[in-house]
Every structure is written in structure tokens, then in C-alpha cells.
N, C-alpha and C positions, 0 to 999 in steps of 0.2 A: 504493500500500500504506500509505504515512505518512497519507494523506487517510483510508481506511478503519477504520485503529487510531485516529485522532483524534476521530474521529465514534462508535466504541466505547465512547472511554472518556468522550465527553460524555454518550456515551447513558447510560453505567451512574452517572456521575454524577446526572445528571437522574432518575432510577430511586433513586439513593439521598435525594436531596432531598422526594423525592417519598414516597418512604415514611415518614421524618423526620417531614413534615408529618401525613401520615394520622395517626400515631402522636400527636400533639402532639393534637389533635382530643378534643373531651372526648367520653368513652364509658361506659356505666353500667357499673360495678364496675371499673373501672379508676382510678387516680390524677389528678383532677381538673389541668388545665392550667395552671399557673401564670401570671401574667401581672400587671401594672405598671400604674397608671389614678391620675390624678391628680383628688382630689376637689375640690368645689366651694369649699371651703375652701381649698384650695391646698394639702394635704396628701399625699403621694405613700404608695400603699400597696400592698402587694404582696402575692398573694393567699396563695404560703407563708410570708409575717410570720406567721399566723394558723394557724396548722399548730398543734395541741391544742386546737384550741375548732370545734365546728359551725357551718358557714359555710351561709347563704343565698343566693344571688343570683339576684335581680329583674329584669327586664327589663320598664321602665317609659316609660312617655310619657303626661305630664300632661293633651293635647289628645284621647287615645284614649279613647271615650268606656265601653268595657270595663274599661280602667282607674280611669275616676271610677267609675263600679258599687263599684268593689273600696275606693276610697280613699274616696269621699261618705260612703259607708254605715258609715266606720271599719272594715270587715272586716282589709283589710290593714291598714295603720296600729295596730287593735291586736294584730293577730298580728304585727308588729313590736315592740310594745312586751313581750306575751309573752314572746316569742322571746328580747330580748336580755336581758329580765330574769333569766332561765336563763342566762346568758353565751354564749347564741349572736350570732355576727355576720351582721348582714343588709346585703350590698350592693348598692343598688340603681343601676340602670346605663339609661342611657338611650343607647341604639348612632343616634340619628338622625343624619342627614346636616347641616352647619350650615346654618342657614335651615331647615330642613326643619319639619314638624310637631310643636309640642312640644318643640324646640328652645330649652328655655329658656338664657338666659346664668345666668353661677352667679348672681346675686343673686333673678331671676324666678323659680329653682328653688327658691333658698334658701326665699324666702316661699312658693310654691305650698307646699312639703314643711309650713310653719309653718300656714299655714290649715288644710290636712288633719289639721293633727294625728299627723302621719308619725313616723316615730321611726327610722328606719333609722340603722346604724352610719355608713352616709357614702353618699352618690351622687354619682354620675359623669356626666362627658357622654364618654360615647364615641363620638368627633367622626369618625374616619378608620371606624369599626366592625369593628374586630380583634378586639377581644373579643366583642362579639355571636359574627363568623361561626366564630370558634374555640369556642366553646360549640352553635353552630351555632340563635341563638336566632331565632325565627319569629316571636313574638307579642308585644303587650303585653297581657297578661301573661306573660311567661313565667318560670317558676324553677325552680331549681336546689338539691338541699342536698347536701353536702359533709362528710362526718364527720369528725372531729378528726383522723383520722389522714390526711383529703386523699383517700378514695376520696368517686367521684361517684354517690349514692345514690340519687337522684332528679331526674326532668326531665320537666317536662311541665305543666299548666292548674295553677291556685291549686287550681278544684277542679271536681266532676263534672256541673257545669248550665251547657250552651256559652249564656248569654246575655248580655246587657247589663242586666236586667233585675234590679233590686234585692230584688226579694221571692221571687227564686229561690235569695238566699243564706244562706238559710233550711232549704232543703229540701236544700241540697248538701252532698254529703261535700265538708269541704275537703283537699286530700290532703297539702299543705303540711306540715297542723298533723296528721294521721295519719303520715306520714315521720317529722314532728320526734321526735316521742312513741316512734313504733318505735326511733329512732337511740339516743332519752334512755336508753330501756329496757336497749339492747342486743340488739336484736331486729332481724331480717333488715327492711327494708321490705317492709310487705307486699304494694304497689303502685308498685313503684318509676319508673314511665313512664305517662302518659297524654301523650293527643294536646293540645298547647294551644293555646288561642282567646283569641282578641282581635283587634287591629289588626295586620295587618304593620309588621314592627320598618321604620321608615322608612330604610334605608343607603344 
């Protein structure tokens, strides 16, 4: 009987941990996940520091060639520069595994970001990928924006042409800079999820 109550209450334990987690999981129109990442600078920051300003976060990798599409051509880089010019925060977060693709150490990052012309508020090597699979990020590219008050408003492609192909980002809604614009406004997103393309986030 003591062996059957013990394994009860591990279960409803486990049942409680487990829901914890689901809940923790970032979800559209719910309260975006808090979480801790030390940037390339050596700077530690944490995603509710940021709570009153619209948050960005990118899921990035230098070697993913979807990525240079976005970063070659300036597209990101100046919707980064945009972006924070409005006093938004754009985090860009690289979830690879160490050694993995793209896996720059902070100073090969530091310069890749400096040749591109990047401009992000800070980036990350998210080296264990906690914060990837708690956002639950798939792609490089993938993003995310977060309204000042910390709900999560959109997730999903930069924007609506799945290529690698530079002279398609021309012809593409980007949804990013359509989100940003509905949030500035005060306006619902009006697309708040698309499916996103790129490289599998390497974890």
C-alpha cells in the first residue's frame, strides 16, 4: 500500500512538473518566457530587464546560407537598424550545438555581425539550446516579437518567399517589419504566425 501511495504521488508530481513546463513554452498571445543568455560581450541579460520596450528575437546562424540571403543583401541588418532606432530590442541568438555549424566563438561572431553591417541589440551563443527549444525555434531564420508588455505576438519566417534567393526579397511581404508596425500602431497583428524557412536550428 506505502509502495502504491509513493508511486501516486511521484506520478502527480511528475504531472505537475510537466505541466509547469508546457506552460513555460512560449505561445502566441500569451506572456512570452522569460529567460537568462549571456552575450558575446560578456554581458548577462535577461529577457524581463526589457519589459516596456518591443522585443525581437532572431534565431540566427552565420554559415546558413538562408541566412546570408537575409544578412548579404542588408535586408535584416537594416531592419535591425530600423527596428532599434524606434527603441525596439532585437536579440539575436544563435541555439547551435558547440563545434556545430556556425558556431562562431564570441570574437568570429563579433566580426561576422561587423562585416554584415548587423546592428542587433546583442547576440548570443546558445551553446546547451534552452532557449531555442523553449521558444521552440526551427529555423535560421526564425523570429519572434514580443510587445512591451511581454505578450508573444508573432512567430514565424522574416517573411513570405521560402527561398534563398536574393531577388525574391523584393517581391516578399516581410512580416517582421508588418508585426513591428501593427504593435507601433496598437493594432492586433494582423498575421501573427507563419510557417518559417531556413536551415534547421543546429542543437
Amino acid at each position: 500500500m506505502k509502495i502504491n501511495h509513493t508511486l501516486l504521488v511521484l506520478a502527480a508530481a511528475a504531472a505537475v512538473a510537466m505541466a509547469g513546463t508546457a506552460r513555460a513554452a512560449a505561445t502566441l498571445g500569451a506572456p512570452a518566457p522569460d529567460f537568462t543568455l549571456t552575450d558575446i560581450e560578456g554581458k548577462t541579460h535577461r529577457l524581463s530587464d526589457y519589459k516596456g520596450k518591443i522585443v525581437v528575437l532572431e534565431w540566427t546562424n552565420p554559415e546558413c546560407p538562408f541566412v546570408q540571403k537575409h544578412y548579404g543583401s542588408g535586408n535584416i541588418p537594416n531592419l535591425q537598424k530600423s527596428a532599434t532606432a524606434d527603441g525596439v530590442v532585437w536579440l539575436a541568438i544563435n541555439s547551435g550545438h558547440p563545434g556545430g555549424e556556425g558556431d562562431y566563438d564570441n570574437a568570429a561572431a563579433a566580426a561576422w555581425l561587423k562585416a554584415q553591417g548587423a546592428a542587433p541589440t546583442a547576440y548570443f551563443r546558445d551553446l546547451d539550446g534552452k532557449v531555442g527549444r523553449l521558444y521552440g525555434a526551427k529555423t535560421t531564420p526564425h523570429l519572434f516579437v514580443i510587445t512591451a508588455d511581454g505578450t508573444l505576438v508573432y512567430d514565424g519566417a522574416i517573411d513570405s518567399i521560402r527561398s534563398a534567393d536574393v531577388e525574391d526579397i523584393a517581391r516578399a511581404t516581410n512580416y517582421v517589419k508588418v508585426a513591428l508596425a501593427d504593435v507601433m500602431a496598437g493594432r492586433p497583428v494582423a498575421k501573427a504566425a507563419s510557417q518559417p524557412y531556413g536551415c534547421a536550428v543546429k542543437y
